[in-house]
C-alpha positions in Angstrom: 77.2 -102.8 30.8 75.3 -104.8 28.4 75.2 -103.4 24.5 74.9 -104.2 20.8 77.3 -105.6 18.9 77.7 -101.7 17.2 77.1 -100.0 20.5 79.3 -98.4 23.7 81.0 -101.8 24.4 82.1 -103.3 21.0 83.4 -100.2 19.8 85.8 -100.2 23.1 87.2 -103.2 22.4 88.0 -102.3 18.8 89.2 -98.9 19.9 90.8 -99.9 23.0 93.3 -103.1 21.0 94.0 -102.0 17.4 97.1 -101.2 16.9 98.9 -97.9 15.5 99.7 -99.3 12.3 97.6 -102.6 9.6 97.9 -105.7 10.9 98.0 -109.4 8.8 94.3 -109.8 9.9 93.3 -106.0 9.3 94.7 -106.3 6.0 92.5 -109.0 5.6 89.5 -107.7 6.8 89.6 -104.6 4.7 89.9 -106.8 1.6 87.5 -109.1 3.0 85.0 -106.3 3.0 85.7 -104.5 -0.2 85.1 -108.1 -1.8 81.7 -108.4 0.1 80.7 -104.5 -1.4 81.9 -105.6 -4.9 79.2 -108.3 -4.5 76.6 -105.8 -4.1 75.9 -107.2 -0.5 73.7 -105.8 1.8 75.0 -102.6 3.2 73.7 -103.9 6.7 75.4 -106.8 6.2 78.4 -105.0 5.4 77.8 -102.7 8.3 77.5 -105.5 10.6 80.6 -107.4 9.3 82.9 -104.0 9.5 82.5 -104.0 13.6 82.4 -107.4 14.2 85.7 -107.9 12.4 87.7 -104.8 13.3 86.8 -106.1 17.1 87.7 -109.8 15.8 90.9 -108.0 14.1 91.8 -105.6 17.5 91.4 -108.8 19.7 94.0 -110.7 17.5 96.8 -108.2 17.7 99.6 -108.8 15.7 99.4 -112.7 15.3 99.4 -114.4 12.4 97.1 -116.7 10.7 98.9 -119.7 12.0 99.0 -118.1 15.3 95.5 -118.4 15.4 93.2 -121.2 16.1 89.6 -121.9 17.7 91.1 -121.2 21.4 91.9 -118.1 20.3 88.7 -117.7 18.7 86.7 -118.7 21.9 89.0 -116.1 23.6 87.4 -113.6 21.8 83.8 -114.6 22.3 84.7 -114.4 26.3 85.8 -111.3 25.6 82.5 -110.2 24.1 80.5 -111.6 26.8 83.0 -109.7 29.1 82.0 -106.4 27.5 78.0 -107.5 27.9 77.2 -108.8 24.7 74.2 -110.9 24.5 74.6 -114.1 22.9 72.7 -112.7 19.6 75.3 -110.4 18.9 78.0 -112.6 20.3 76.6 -115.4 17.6 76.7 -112.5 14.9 80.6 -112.2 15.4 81.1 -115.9 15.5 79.4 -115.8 11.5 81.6 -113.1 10.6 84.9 -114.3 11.7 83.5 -118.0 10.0 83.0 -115.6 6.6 86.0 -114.1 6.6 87.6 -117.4 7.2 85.6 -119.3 4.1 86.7 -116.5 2.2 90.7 -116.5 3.3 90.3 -120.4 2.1 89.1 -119.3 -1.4 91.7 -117.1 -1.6 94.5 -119.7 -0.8 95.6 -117.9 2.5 94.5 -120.6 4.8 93.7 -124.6 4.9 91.8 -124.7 7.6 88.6 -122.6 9.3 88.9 -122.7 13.1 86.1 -120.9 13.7 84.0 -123.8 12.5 85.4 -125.5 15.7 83.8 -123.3 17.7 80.4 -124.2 18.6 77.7 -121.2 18.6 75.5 -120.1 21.5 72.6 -121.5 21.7 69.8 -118.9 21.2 66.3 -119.2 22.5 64.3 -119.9 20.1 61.5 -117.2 20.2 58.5 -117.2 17.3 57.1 -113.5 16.7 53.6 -113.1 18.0 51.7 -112.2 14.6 48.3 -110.4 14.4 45.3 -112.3 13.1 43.4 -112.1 10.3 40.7 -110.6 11.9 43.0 -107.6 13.8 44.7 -107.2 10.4 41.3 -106.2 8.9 40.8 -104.1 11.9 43.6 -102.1 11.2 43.0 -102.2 7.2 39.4 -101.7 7.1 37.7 -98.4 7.7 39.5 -94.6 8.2 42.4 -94.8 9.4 43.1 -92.6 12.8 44.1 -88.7 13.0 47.8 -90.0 13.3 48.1 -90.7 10.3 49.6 -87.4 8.8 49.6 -88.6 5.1 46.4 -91.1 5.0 46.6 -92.2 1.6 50.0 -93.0 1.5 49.8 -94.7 4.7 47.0 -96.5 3.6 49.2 -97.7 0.9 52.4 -98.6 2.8 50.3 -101.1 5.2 48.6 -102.9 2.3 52.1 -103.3 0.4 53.3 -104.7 3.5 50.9 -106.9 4.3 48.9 -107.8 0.5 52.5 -108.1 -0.4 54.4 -109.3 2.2 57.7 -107.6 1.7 60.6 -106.5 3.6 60.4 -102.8 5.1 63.7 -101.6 2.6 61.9 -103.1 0.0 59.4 -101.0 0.4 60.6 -98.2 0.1 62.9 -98.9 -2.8 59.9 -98.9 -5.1 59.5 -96.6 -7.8 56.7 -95.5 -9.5 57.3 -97.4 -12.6 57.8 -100.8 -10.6 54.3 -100.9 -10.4 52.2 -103.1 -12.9 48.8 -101.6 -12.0 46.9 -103.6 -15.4 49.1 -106.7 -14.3 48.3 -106.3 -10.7 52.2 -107.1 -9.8 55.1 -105.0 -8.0 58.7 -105.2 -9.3 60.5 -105.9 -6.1 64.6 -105.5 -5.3 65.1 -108.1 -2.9 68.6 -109.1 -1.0 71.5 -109.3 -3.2 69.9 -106.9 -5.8 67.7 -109.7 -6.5 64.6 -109.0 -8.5 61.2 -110.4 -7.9 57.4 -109.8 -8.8 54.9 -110.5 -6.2 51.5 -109.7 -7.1 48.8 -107.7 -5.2 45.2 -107.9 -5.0 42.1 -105.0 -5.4 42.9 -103.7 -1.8 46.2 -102.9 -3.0 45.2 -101.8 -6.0 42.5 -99.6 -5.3 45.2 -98.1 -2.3 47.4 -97.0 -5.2 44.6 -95.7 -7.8 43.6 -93.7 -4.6 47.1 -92.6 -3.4 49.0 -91.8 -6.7 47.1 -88.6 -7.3 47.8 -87.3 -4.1 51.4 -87.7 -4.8 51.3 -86.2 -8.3 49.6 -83.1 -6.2 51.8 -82.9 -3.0 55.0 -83.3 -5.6 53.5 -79.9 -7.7 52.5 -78.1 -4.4 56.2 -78.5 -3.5 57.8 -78.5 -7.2 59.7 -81.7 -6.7 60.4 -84.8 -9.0 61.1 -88.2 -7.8 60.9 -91.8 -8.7 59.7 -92.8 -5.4 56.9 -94.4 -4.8 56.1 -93.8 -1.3 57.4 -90.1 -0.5 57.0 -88.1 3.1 55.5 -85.0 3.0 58.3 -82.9 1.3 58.3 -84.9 -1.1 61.7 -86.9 -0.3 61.9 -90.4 -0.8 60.7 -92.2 2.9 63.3 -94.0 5.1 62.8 -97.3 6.7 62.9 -95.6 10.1 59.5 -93.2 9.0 57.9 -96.2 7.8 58.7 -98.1 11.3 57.3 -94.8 12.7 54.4 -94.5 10.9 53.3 -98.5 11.0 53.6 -98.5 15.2 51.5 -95.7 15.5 48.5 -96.5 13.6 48.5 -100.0 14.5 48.7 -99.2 18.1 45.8 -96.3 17.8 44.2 -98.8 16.0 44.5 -101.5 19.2 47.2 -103.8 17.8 50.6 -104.3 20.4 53.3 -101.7 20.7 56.2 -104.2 19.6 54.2 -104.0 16.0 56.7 -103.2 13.5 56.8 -103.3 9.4 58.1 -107.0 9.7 54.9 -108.1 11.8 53.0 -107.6 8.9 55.6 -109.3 6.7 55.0 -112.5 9.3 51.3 -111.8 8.9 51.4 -112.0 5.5 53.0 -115.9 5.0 51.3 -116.8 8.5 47.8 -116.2 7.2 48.5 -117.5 3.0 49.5 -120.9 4.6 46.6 -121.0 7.2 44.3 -120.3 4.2 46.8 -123.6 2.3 48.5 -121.8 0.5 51.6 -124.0 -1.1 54.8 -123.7 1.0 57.2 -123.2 -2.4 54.7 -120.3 -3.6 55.0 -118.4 -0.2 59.1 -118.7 -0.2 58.7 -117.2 -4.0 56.5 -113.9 -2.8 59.0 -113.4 0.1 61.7 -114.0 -1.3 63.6 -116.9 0.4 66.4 -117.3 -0.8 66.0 -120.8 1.2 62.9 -123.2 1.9 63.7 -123.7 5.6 63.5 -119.8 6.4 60.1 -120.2 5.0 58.8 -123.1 6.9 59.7 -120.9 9.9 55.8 -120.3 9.2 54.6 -123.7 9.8 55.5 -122.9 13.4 53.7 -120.0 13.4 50.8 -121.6 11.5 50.9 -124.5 14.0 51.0 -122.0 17.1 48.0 -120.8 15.7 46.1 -124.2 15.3 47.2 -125.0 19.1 45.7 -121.8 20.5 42.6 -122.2 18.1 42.9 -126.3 20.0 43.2 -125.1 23.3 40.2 -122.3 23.3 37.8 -124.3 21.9 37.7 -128.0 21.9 35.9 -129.1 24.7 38.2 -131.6 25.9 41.0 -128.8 25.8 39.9 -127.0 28.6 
């Protein structure tokens, strides 16, 4: 049966081998985590640490730190693989139990990191198929179709994701006063409670001079209050799920592919600033890279782009 890493098979394994009472590496793990939430990390990091580790704990038993060492370590990965986990989610655990492990070694507990022994599965590496420029506009340009149920808001969502190029939980952690309309810049909480501006051009603009009414009048219709920028029609604060929602369905009505979802237009966004030459170091600002080479991730998209472009039309392509 083949599964997440947080689905039927994972949690059988943690379920199936921790013991009745805390073990050395449980113990661990638990402080391991709280020190990860006192950090403000991402609660999807956290999330994703908690069942890799309590499997990575459960597997271990009652052994020791010393008892441990990248045999045992590879043990567990079979074990994984045994359960049908793909290699993504296998590779996942490997980073955890290599955290958890960097983090023991600050603490003084261990010398060593065996897990850094251990060699990680080799992923495929697949680049997302981004829209054009020219399907992008389709979707943008014009009214949008009967599905959308709020169209001014939804208007709104697809221009901040792709004029601004942010992450879907970005979105909709923006509040009303995060928005610079004379400035024409968003106040953005990125990873790590990090804090960014990234600025947005008229279609944005003129989206939000065109939306924020509507809110002030579904907001009295239904007597709420709320920071939120982007709300759902009872006036609640949206959830990265609605937007995923909302984003597939009027990009497909519109004719764009079924596996479009709020990070598509994310790609879109540095894809097309650095077909257009954009600077490299500008683009990682306005996303938000915490690093350069998760950035030039777009050059291969870019250059994906040039070859197709290459291969349709240069007569000596074909």
């Amino acid at each position: 049966m083949r599964t997440s890493a947080g689905g039927v098979g994972a949690g059988v394994l943690a379920r199936a081998q921790t013991p009745g009472r805390p073990t050395v590496v449980s113990k661990a793990v638990h402080s391991f985590l709280r020190s990860l939430r006192e950090r403000n990390v991402s609660r999807h990091t956290i999330k994703a640490y908690t069942q890799d580790l309590n499997n990575f704990a459960a597997y271990v038993g009652s052994r020791d730190w010393k008892g441990i060492d990248h045999i045992t370590i590879r043990g567990f990965l079979s074990r994984l693989y045994e359960k049908g986990l793909g290699k993504t989610s296998v590779a996942r655990s490997l980073a955890a139990v290599r955290s958890l492990y960097r983090w023991l070694a600050q603490e003084g507990v261990v010398e060593q990191n065996p897990a850094a022994l251990v060699a990680t599965p080799k992923l495929a590496k697949k680049l997302p198929r981004v829209p054009t420029m020219e399907e992008m506009n389709s979707v943008l340009d014009g009214q949008l179709p009967e599905v959308a149920s709020f169209a001014e808001r939804d208007r709104l969502m697809l221009e901040l994701l792709y004029g601004c190029g942010i992450r879907n939980s970005e979105l909709i952690a923006i509040n009303v006063e995060d928005v610079r309309l004379s400035a024409e810049a968003l106040l953005v909480r990125g990873k790590g409670k990090k804090e960014r501006y990234v600025p947005f051009g008229e279609s944005v603009n003129a989206a939000l001079r065109t939306y924020l009414p509507a809110r002030q009048q579904l907001l009295a219709a239904k007597r709420r209050n709320t920071p939120a920028l982007l709300i759902n029609l009872r006036g609640g604060r949206l959830t990265t799920r609605s937007v995923g929602r909302i984003v597939k369905r009027i990009a497909v009505s519109k004719g764009l592919s079924p596996d479009v979802h709020p990070h598509t237009l994310r790609h879109a966004f540095g894809t097309h600033l650095l077909e257009e030459g954009a600077d490299l170091r500008a683009i990682q600002e306005m996303l938000g890279h915490e690093r350069l080479s998760t950035t030039q991730r777009y050059t291969q998209l870019s250059m994906k782009h040039v070859l197709h472009v290459y291969d349709q039309t240069h007569p000596r392509a074909k």
